[in-house]
C-alpha positions in Angstrom: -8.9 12.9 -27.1 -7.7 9.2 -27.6 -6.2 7.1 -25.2 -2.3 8.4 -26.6 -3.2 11.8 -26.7 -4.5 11.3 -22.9 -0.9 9.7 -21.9 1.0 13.0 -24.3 -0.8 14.9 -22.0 -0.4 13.2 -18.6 3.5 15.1 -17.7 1.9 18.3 -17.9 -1.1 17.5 -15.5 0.6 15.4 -13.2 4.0 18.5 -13.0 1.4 21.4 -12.1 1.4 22.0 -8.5 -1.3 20.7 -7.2 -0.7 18.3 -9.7 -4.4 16.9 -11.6 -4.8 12.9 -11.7 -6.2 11.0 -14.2 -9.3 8.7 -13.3 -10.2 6.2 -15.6 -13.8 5.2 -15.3 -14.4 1.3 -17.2 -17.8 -0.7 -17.7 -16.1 -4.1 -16.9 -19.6 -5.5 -17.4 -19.9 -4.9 -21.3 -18.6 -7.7 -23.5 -16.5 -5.6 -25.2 -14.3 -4.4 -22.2 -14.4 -8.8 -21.2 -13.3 -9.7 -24.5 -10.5 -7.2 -24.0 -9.0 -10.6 -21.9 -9.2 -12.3 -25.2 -7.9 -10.3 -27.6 -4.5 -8.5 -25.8 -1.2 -9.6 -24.9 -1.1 -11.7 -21.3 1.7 -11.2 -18.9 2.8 -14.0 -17.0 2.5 -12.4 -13.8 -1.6 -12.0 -14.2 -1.4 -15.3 -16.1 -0.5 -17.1 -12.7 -2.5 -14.7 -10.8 -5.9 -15.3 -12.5 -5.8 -18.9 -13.0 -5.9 -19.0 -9.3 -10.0 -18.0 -10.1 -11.4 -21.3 -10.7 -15.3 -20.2 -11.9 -14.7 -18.7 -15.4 -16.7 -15.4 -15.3 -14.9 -14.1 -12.2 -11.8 -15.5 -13.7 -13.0 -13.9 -17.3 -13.7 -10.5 -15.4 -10.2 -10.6 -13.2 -8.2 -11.1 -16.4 -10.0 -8.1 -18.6 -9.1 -5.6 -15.3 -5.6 -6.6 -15.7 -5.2 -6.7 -19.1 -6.8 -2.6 -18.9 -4.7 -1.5 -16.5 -1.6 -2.6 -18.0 -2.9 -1.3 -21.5 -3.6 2.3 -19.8 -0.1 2.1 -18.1 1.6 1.0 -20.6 0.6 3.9 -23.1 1.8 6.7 -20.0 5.3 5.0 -20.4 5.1 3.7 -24.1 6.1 0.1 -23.1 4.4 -2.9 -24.2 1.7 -3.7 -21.8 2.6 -7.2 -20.6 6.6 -6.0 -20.1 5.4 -3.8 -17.0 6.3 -4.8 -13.7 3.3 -4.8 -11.1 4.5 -6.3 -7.6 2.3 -6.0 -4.3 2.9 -5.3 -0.9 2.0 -7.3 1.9 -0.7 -5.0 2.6 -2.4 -5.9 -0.4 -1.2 -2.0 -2.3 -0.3 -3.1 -5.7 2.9 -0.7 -7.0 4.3 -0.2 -10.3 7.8 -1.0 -10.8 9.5 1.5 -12.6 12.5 1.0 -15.4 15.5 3.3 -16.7 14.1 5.6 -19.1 10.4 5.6 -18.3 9.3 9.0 -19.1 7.5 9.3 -16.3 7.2 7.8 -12.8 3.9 6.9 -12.1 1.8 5.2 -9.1 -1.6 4.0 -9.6 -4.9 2.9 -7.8 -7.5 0.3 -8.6 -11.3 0.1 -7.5 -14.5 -1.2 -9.1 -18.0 -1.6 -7.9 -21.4 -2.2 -9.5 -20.7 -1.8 -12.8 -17.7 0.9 -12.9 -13.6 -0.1 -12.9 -11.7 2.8 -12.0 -8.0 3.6 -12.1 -6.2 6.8 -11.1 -3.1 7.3 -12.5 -0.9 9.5 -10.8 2.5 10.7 -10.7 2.3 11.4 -6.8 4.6 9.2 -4.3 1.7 7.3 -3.3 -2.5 7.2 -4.3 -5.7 5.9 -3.3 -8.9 5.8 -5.1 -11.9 4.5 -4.4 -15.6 4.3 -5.6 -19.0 2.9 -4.1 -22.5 2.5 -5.6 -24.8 3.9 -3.8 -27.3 1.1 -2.2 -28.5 0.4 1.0 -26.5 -0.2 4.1 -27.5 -2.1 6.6 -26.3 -1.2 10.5 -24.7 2.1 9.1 -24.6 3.6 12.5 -23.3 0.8 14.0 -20.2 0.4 11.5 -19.4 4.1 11.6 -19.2 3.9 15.4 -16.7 1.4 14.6 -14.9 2.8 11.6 -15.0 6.0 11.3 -13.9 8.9 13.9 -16.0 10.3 16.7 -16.6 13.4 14.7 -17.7 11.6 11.9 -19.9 9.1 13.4 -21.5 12.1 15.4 -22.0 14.1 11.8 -23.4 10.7 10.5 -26.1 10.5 13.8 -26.9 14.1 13.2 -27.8 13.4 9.1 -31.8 12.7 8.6 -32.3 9.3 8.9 -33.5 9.4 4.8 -29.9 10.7 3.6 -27.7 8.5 6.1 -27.0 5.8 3.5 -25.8 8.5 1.1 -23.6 10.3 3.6 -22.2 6.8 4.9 -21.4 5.6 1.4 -19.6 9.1 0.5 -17.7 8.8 3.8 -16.6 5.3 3.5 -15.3 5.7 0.5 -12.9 9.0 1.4 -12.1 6.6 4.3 -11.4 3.7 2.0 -8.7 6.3 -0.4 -6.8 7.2 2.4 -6.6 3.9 3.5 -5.2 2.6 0.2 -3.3 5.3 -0.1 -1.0 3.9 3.1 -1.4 0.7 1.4 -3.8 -1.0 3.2 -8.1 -1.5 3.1 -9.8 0.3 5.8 -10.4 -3.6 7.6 -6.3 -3.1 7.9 -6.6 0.3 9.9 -8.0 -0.8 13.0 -6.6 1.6 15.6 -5.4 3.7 13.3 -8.1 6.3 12.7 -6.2 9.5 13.0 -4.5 8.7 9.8 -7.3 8.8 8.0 -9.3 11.9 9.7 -10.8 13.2 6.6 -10.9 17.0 7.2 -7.3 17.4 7.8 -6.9 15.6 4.6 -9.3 17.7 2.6 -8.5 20.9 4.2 -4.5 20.3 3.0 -6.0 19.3 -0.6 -4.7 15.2 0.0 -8.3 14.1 -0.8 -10.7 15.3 -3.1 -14.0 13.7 -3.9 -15.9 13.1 -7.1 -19.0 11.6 -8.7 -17.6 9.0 -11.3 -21.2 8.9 -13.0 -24.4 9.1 -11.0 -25.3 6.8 -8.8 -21.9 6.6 -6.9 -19.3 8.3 -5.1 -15.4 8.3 -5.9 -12.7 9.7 -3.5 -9.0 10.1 -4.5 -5.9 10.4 -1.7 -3.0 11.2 -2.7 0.5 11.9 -0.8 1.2 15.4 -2.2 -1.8 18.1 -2.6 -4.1 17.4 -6.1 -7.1 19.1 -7.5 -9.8 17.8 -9.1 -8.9 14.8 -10.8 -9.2 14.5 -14.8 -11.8 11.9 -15.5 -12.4 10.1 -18.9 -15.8 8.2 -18.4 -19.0 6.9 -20.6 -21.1 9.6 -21.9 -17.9 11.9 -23.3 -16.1 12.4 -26.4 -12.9 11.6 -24.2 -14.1 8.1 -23.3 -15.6 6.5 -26.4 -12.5 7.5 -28.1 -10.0 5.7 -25.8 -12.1 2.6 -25.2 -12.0 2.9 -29.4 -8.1 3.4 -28.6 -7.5 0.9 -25.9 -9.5 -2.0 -27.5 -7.0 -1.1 -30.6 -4.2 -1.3 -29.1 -4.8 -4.6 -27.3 -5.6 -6.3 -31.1 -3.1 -4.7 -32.7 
């Protein structure tokens, strides 16, 4: 399956009820996905954006996101890359605008940690996605007494001490997706913990959780119900031939 044959694909997924995202999973750490920032189309918009960065490998790294997700977005909706529209609200949610005769109308998240750049690509009214490495956390108890519900921080004191750090990461980031899914980080949600109580959310098929590759944990939000999400990542016939595909497409 190549990157195109992925998008042909994408109306059937995203119209089944629940509907099945697609979840993108990116080394941004190998040169060939940086050079990706070389080699493609720029749009102005990320242009201004990035040369706001002043060292050059964050700015390097900032640019070759962009660049992807506009490359993966643009082949859903078979526009050039650099004509899309991306505008964000003031809660820091970026948001695809859409145009007359897009085949499809699509929102989209954005996460990366360690070594993995995710997107989700949806067709839902609004999505969150978010993955964490696995590593240790310091005070864990102490900022799930503080972030997370009671229930949650109670389930977290009640986890042997030796898995804590796994259960906190998996929690924080289901936390983190619903978060973005109302546009905003989890920092932004002070007060507002009963919209992102996690069983409620699971229990109504809103968030689903998945392991990206091992070593971390991915959660997805979305406003309407979703299963499992459709994930192209390293280590599958899927993946090596869209990288193959997207790095194509951006020389081409």
């Amino acid at each position: 399956m190549t990157l195109q044959s992925a998008a042909d694909g994408a109306a059937g997924r995203f119209a089944e009820r629940p509907s099945r995202p697609d979840v993108w999973v990116i080394d941004h750490q190998e040169e060939a996905f940086l050079s990706l920032a070389e080699a493609a189309p720029v749009a102005e918009e990320d242009r201004i954006r990035v040369g706001a960065v002043t060292r050059e490998e964050p700015r390097r790294a900032l640019m070759a996101r962009r660049v992807a997700l506009r490359v993966i977005l643009g082949t859903y909706l078979a526009r050039d890359s650099e004509s899309l529209r991306i505008v964000t609200s003031p809660g820091g949610k970026p948001t695809l605008v859409p145009t007359v005769g897009d085949p499809l109308r699509l929102t989209f998240s954005v996460t990366h940690s360690g070594e993995l750049l995710c997107i989700a690509v949806s067709s839902s009214a609004s999505l969150g996605l978010d993955v964490e490495r696995y590593r240790e956390v310091s005070r864990a108890l102490s900022i799930a007494s503080r972030w997370f519900s009671e229930r949650e921080a109670e389930e977290l004191r009640a986890t042997a001490e030796a898995d804590q750090g796994v259960a906190f990461i998996r929690t924080w980031a289901a936390k983190e997706a619903l978060a973005k899914r109302h546009g905003a980080g989890i920092r932004l949600m002070s007060g507002k913990t009963g919209d992102l109580e996690l069983g409620s959310e699971a229990a109504d098929g809103r968030l689903v959780t998945f392991s990206p590759r091992p070593g971390y944990a991915g959660a997805l939000a979305s406003s309407e119900a979703i299963v499992q999400p459709h994930i192209l990542r390293p280590g599958n016939a899927d993946w090596l031939v869209a990288v193959a595909a997207l790095t194509g497409r951006a020389k081409a």
